[in-house]
C-alpha positions in Angstrom: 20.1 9.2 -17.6 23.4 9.0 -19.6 26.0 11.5 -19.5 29.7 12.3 -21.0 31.8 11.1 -19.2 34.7 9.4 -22.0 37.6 9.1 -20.0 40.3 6.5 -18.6 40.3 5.9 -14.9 43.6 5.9 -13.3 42.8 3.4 -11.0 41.4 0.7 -13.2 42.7 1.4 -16.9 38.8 0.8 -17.7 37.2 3.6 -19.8 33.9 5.3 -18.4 30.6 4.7 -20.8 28.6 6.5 -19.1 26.6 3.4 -17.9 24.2 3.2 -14.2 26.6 1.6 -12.4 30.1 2.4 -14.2 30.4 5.7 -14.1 33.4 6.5 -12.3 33.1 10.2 -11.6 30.7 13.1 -10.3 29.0 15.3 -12.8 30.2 17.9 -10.7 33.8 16.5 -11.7 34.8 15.1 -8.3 35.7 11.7 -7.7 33.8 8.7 -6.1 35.5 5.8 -6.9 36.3 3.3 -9.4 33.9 0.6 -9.3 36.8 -2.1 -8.3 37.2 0.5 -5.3 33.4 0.7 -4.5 33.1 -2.8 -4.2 36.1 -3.5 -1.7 35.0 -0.5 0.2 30.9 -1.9 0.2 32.4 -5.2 1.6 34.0 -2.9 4.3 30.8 -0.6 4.7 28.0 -3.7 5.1 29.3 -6.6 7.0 26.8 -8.9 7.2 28.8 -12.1 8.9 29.5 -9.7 12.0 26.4 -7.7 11.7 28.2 -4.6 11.5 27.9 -1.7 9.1 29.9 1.2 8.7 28.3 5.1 9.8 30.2 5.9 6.9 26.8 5.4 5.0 25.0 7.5 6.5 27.6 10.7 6.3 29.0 10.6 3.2 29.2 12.9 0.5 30.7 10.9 -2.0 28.2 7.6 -0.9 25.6 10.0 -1.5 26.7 10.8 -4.9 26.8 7.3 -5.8 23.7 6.2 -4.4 22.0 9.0 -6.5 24.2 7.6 -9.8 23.5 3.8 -9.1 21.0 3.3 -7.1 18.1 5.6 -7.8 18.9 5.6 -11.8 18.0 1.6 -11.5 15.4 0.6 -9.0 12.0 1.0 -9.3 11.0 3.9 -7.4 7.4 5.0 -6.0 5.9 7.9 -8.2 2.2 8.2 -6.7 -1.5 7.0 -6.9 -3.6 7.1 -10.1 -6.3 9.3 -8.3 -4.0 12.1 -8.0 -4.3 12.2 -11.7 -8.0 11.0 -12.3 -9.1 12.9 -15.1 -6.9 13.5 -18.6 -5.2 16.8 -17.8 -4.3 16.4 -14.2 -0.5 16.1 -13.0 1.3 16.0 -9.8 5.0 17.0 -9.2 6.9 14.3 -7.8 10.3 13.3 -7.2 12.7 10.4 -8.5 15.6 10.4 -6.0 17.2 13.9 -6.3 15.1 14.6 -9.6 12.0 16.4 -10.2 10.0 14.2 -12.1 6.1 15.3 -13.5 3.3 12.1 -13.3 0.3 13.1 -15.3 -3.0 11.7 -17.3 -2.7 12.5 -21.2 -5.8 13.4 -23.4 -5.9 9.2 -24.1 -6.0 8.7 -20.9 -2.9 7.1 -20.2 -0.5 7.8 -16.9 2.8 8.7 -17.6 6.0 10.2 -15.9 8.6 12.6 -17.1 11.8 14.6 -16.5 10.5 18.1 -14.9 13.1 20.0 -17.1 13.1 21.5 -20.8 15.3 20.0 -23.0 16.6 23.6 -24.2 18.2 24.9 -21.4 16.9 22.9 -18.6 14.1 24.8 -16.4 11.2 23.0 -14.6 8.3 22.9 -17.3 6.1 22.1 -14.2 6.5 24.4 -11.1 3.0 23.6 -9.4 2.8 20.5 -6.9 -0.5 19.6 -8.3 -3.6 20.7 -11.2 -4.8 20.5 -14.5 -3.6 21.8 -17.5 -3.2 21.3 -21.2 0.3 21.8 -21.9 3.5 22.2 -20.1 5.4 25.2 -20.8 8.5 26.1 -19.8 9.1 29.8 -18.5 12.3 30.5 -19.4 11.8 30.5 -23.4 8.7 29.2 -23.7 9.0 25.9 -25.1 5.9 24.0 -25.0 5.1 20.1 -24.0 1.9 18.2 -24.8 0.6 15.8 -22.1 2.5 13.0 -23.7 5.7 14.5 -23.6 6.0 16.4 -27.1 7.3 19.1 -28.0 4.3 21.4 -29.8 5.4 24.9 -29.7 8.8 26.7 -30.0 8.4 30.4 -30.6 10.1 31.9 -33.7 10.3 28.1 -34.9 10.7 29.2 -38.7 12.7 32.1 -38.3 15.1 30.2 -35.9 14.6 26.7 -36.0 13.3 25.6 -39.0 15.2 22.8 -41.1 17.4 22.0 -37.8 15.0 21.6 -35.0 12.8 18.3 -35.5 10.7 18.8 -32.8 9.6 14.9 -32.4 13.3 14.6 -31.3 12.7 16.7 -28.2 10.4 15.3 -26.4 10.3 16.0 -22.5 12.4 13.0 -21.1 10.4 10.1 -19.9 11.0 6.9 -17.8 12.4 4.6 -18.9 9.7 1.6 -17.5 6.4 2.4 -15.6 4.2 0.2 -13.6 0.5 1.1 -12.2 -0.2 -1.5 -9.7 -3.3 -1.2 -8.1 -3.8 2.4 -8.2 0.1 3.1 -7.1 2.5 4.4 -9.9 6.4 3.3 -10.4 8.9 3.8 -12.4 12.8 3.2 -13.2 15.3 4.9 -15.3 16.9 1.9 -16.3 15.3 -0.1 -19.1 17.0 -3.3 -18.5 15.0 -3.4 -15.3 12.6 -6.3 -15.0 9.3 -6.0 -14.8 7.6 -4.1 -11.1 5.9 -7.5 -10.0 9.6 -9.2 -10.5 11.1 -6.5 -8.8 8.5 -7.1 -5.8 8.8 -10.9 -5.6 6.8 -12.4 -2.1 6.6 -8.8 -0.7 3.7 -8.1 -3.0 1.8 -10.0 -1.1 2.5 -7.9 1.9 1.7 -4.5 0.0 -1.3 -5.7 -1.0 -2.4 -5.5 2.3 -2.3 -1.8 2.4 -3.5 -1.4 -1.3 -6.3 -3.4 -1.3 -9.8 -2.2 0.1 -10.4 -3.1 3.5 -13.2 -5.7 2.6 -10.5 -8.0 0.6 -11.2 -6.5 -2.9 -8.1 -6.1 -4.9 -7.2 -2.5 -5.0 -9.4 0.4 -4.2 -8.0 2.9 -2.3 -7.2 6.4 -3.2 -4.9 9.4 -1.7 -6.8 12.0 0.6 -3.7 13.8 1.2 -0.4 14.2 1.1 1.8 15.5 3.8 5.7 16.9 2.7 8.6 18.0 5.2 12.3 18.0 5.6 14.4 16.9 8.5 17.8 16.4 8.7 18.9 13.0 9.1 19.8 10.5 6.2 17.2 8.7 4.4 18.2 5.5 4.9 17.9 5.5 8.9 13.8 6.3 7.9 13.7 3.4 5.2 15.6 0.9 8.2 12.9 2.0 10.3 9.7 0.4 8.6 11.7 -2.6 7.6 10.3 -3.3 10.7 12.3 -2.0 13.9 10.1 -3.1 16.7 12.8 -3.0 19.0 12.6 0.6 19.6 8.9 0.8 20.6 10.0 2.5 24.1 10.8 6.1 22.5 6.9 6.1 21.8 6.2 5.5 25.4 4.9 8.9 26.1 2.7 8.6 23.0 1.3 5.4 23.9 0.5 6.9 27.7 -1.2 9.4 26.4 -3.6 7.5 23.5 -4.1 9.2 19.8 -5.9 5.9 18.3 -9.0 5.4 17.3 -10.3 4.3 20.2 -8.5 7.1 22.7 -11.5 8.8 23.8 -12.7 5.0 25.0 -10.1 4.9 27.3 -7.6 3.1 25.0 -3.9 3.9 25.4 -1.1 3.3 23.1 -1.1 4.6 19.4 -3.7 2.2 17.8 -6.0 0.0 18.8 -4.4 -3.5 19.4 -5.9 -5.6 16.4 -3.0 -7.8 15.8 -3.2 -9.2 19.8 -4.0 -13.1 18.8 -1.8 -12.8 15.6 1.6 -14.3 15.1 4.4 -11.7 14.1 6.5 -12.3 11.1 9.6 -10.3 10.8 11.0 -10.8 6.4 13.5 -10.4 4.5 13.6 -10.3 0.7 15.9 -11.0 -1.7 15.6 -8.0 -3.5 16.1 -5.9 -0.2 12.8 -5.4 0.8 11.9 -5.6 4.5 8.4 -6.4 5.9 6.8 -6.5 9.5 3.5 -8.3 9.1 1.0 -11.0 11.2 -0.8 -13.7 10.3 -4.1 -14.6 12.7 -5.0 -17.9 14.4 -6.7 -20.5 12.7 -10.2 -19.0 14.5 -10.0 -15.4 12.8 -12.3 -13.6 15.0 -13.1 -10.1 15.3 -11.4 -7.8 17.4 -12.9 -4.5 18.8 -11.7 -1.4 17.3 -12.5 2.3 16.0 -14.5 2.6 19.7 -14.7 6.2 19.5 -17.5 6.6 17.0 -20.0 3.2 17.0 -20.7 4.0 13.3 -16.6 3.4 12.3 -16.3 0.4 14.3 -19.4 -1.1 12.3 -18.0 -0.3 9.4 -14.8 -1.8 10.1 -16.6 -5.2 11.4 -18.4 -5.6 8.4 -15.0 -5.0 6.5 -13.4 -7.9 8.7 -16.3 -10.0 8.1 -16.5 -9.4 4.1 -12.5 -9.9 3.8 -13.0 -13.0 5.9 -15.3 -14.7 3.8 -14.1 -13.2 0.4 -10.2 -14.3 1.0 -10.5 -17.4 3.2 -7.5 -18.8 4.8 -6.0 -15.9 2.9 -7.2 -13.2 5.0 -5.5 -14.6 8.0 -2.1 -12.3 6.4 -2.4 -8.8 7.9 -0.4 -6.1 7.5 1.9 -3.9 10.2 4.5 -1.6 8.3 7.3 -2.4 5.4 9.8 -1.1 3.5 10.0 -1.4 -0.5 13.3 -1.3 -1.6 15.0 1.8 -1.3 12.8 3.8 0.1 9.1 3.7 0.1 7.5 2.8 2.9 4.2 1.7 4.2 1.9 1.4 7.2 -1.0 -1.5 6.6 -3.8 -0.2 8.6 -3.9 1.7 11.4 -2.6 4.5 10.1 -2.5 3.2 6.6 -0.2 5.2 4.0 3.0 5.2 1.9 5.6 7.3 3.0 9.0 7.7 0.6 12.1 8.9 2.0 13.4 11.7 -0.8 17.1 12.0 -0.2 18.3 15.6 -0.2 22.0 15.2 0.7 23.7 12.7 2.7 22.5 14.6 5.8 18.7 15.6 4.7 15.9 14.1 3.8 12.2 15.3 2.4 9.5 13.0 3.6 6.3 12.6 1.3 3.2 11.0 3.2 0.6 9.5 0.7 -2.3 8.8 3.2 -4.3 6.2 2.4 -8.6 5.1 2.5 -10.7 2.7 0.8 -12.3 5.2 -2.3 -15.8 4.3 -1.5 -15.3 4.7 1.8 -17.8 6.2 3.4 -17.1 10.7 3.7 -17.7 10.3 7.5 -15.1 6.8 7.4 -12.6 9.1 4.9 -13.1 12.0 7.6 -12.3 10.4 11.0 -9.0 8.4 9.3 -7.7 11.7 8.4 -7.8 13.1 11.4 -6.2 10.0 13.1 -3.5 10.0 10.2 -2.6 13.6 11.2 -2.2 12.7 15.1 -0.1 9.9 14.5 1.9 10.5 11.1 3.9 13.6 9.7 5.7 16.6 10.9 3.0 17.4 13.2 2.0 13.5 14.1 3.2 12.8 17.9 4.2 9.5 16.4 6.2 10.9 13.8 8.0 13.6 16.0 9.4 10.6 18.1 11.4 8.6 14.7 12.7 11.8 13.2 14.5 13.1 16.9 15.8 9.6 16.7 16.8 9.8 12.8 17.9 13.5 13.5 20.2 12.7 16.7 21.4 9.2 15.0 22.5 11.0 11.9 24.6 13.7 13.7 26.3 11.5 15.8 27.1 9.6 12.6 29.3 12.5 11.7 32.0 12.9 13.8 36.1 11.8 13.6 35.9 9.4 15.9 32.4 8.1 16.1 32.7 7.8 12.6 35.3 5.0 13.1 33.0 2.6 14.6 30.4 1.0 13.1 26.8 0.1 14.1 25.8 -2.8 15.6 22.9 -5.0 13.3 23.4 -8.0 15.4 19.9 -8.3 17.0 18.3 -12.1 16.4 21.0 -12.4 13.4 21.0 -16.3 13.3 17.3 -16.8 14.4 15.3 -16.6 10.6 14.3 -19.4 8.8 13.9 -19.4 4.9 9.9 -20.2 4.1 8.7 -21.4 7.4 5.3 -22.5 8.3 3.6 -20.3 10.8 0.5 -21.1 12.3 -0.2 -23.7 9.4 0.4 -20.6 6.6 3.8 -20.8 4.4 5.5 -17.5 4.6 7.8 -17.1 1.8 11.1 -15.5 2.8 13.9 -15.0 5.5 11.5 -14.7 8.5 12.4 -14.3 11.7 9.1 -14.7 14.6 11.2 -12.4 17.5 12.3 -8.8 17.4 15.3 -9.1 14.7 17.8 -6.8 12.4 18.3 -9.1 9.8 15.9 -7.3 7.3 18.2 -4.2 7.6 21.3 -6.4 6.9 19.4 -8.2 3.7 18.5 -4.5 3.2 22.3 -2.6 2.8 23.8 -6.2 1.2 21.2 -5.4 -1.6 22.0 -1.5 -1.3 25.7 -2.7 -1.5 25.4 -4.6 -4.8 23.4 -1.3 -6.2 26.5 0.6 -5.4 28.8 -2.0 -7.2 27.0 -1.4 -10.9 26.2 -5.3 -10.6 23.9 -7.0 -12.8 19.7 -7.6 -12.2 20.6 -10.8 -11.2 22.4 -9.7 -8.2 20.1 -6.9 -7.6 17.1 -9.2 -8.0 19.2 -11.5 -5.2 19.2 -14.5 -7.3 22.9 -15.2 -5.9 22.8 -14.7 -2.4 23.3 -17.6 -0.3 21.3 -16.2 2.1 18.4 -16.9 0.1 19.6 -20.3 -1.3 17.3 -23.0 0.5 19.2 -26.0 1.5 20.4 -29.0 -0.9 17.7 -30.8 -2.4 15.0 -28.6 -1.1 13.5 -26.5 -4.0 11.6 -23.1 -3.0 
C-alpha cells in the first residue's frame, strides 16, 4: 500500500516516505495535513474530557481521505466467512475500505485475499461478486492469475516480455496479514500489525457469541446470504450505532407496535422476542476501540420462551439453551446483544444474528454488506424460518433497518451545513458512570463497562479513531497508553 510520495512538507520540514500514517498528501495531489497538523486538529475533533466531538468527522472530504490512508491501510478489517469459499476454486468479491479486494480458496486449499487489480495497467481481474473458477484473468490485456496470486499467463510473453518480465515478480497483490477465526476471514495491509486475537483483546469473548453455534460449540456457523445497499450517510454514524446505542430505541417504536419477531404471529410485539428480560446489561468499551452491548444471566439460567411461531423452532432453540448450559457452565451465563469491531464491522448476537460492515464510499456514502448468520447444521426448516426473520428485520428492505439509516441519512446532512458544522455533538450520556473490570452478577467483565444506557463506547471509539489518524504506533492503537484503561495504583488487571 506504498506509494511515491518523496517530497518535503512545508509545514513540518519532515520528508514523506510513503509510510501508513506519514503520508502527508492525497494521491490525487491535494493536501490533508501534516501529521503535526492532524494531531492538534484530532485533539480538537474528539474531546473526550467534555464529551464533545466535532461534525467535522462526519463531512469531510479531506478526514475521509485520511481515514482511507491511515486507518483502513492498518486495522484489521472483516473480509468474509470461510463457507463463501468452501471448495478450492471458489471466490467472493469483497471490499477493504475503498478497495476491491478478491477472498478465495486455492487448489491447496488455503484462504487467501488479494488486490482485485492487474498489476499491468490496473483493471479488476475479478468482476463477479461470487463463483468458481480456475484463474483470474484480467480483461483488459489478458493477464492471467493462478488462485494463489501468480502470474501464469501473459500473451506474446516471448515476443514482448521475455528476458524483462519475471513473472514471479507480479504476483496479484496480497494482504499483508490474514486471520480465519472461526469461520470469519480478516485481514490488514499493514504487516507490523499484531496478531487478529491481539487486535480483539476481551471483545473476543463477546464475538464469540455470535460465531459460535447456538449449543455452545466453538464455531459453526456459516453465511446463508448476504445483503448489499448504499445509503448516504457516513459510515461511522452506522459503526456508533452497534457500539451499543440503546438510547435511541424509541425511533423503532412503530416497529416494535407492530411485531416482526419470531414470535409475532403469537401475539408478541416488539422486534424480537425478549430473551435477555432476567439478564443484566453490560455496556463496554475496549482499548483498542471496540464497543460492545452484551448481558450476562442470573445465577439461575433458566429458559426463556421464544421462536413461538412454529413449536418445532422453539424446540430447537430449548434444546440449544439447554446443551450450551450444560456444555459452557457458568460460562454460558454471557449472551450476546450487538457490537462493533473496530472500525467498522458490526454484529448482532442472536436474534437477528449477522455481521454487518460499513464500506465507506465518500465522506457522505456508505455501502452496507449484511453477512447473515445460522448454525451450519442447522436444521433446513431452522436455516429457512431465520432467513426470513433476518430479511424483516435487517437490510434495505428490513423495517428495522429502514428506521437507523433515516436516522444516519438525516444526521449526516445536517452534519453538513456552515453553521451546524460549527458545533459539535454531544457524547455526554453516563460519561463518568463505567467502571474498569467490575463484577456483575458474580461474573468479571473485563473492560470499561458501564450497567445504564451510556456513550462512552463511542468516545473510547473516535479516541482510538483519532490516534489512527495521527500515524501513531501499535501501542497506541492497541490502547496500551490510555489512562482510561490504566486500572488504579497497585491494582493489576
Amino acid at each position: 500500500m506504498r506509494h511515491v510520495c518523496r517530497q518535503l512538507c512545508d509545514e513540518t520540514a519532515e520528508l514523506c516516505d510513503g509510510r501508513p500514517g506519514r503520508c502527508h498528501r492525497r494521491l490525487d495531489g491535494g493536501r490533508v495535513t501534516s501529521p503535526g497538523m492532524t494531531r492538534a486538529r484530532a485533539a480538537d475533533l474528539v474531546d473526550s474530557e467534555r464529551g464533545t466531538i466535532s461534525r467535522e468527522i462526519f463531512v469531510s472530504a479531506d478526514i475521509h481521505a485520511q481515514e482511507l490512508e491511515t486507518l483502513f491501510t492498518r486495522a484489521w478489517l472483516f473480509v468474509g466467512h470461510e463457507s463463501q469459499v468452501a471448495n478450492p476454486g471458489d471466490f467472493f468479491t469483497s471490499r477493504m475500505g475503498g478497495e476491491s479486494v478478491i477472498l478465495c480458496r486455492d487448489k491447496a486449499g488455503q484462504v487467501r485475499v488479494f488486490l482485485n487489480s492487474c498489476r499491468h495497467r490496473g483493471m479488476k481481474v475479478c468482476r463477479y461478486d461470487q463463483g468458481n473458477t480456475t484463474l483470474f484473468t484480467c480483461p483488459y490485456h489478458n493477464w492471467a492469475y493462478g488462485l494463489d496470486g501468480r502470474l501464469m499467463g501473459v500473451p506474446q510473453y516471448k515476443s514482448l516480455y521475455e528476458d524483462v518480465l519475471v513473472r514471479d515478480d507480479w504476483p496479484l497483490i496480497p494482504v499483508a496479514r490474514l486471520a480465519v477465526y472461526k469461520g470469519t476471514v480478516w485481514a490488514t495491509w499493514d504487516a507490523d500489525a499484531p496478531d487478529f486475537e491481539t487486535y480483539m483483546g476481551d471483545a473476543l469473548a463477546h464475538l464469540d457469541q455470535a460465531l459460535d453455534c447456538r449449543d455452545g460449540r466453538p464455531g459453526g456457523s456459516e453465511v446463508i446470504g448476504v445483503h448489499k445497499w448504499l445509503f448516504p450517510a457516513n459510515w461511522k454514524f452506522a459503526a456508533e450505532n452497534f457500539l451499543g446505542d440503546t438510547y435511541h430505541n424509541p425511533s423503532h417504536r412503530s416497529v416494535d407496535l407492530i411485531g416482526i419477531g419470531p414470535s409475532a404471529a403469537a401475539g408478541v410485539k416488539g422486534r424480537r422476542d425478549d430473551e435477555l428480560a432476567k439478564a443484566a446489561h453490560v455496556w463496554i468499551a475496549f482499548a483498542q476501540g471496540h464497543g460492545i452491548h452484551s448481558a450476562i444471566a442470573p445465577e439461575v439460567n433458566t429458559y426463556t420462551e421464544a421462536f413461538k411461531d412454529n413449536p418445532a423452532i422453539e424446540e430447537y432453540f430449548r434444546g440449544c439453551f439447554d446443551a450450551r448450559k450444560a456444555r459452557l457452565g457458568e460460562r454460558a451465563r454471557l449472551l450476546p446483544f450487538v457490537g462493533t469491531i473496530f472500525p467498522n464491522a458490526s454484529y448482532h448476537g442472536r436474534q437477528p444474528r449477522g455481521i454487518c460492515v460499513w464500506h465507506p464510499h465518500g465522506p457522505t456514502e456508505t455501502e452496507a454488506w449484511r453477512f447473515f448468520l445460522v448454525d451450519a447444521d442447522a436444521p433446513p426448516e431452522v436455516k429457512d424460518f431465520l432467513r426470513r426473520y433476518y430479511m424483516r428485520y435487517s437490510g434495505p428492505a428490513g423495517m428495522t433497518e429502514q428506521d437507523d439509516m433515516e436516522n444516519w441519512n438525516y444526521a449526516t446532512a445536517a452534519s453538513a451545513g456552515a453553521i451546524a458544522r460549527r458545533h459539535p455533538f454531544n457524547y455526554q450520556q453516563s460519561m463518568r458512570a463505567a467502571q474498569l473490570d467490575p463484577d456483575v452478577r458474580g461474573v468479571r467483565v473485563p473492560g470499561l463497562v458501564s450497567l445504564q444506557n451510556t456513550e462512552h463506547m463511542a468516545l473510547a471509539f473516535y479516541r482510538r479513531w483519532a490516534t489512527y489518524l495521527d500515524g501513531a504506533d501499535w501501542e497506541m492503537l492497541l490502547g496500551r497508553r490510555d489512562p482510561n484503561f490504566a486500572p488504579p495504583l497497585g491494582v493489576t488487571r
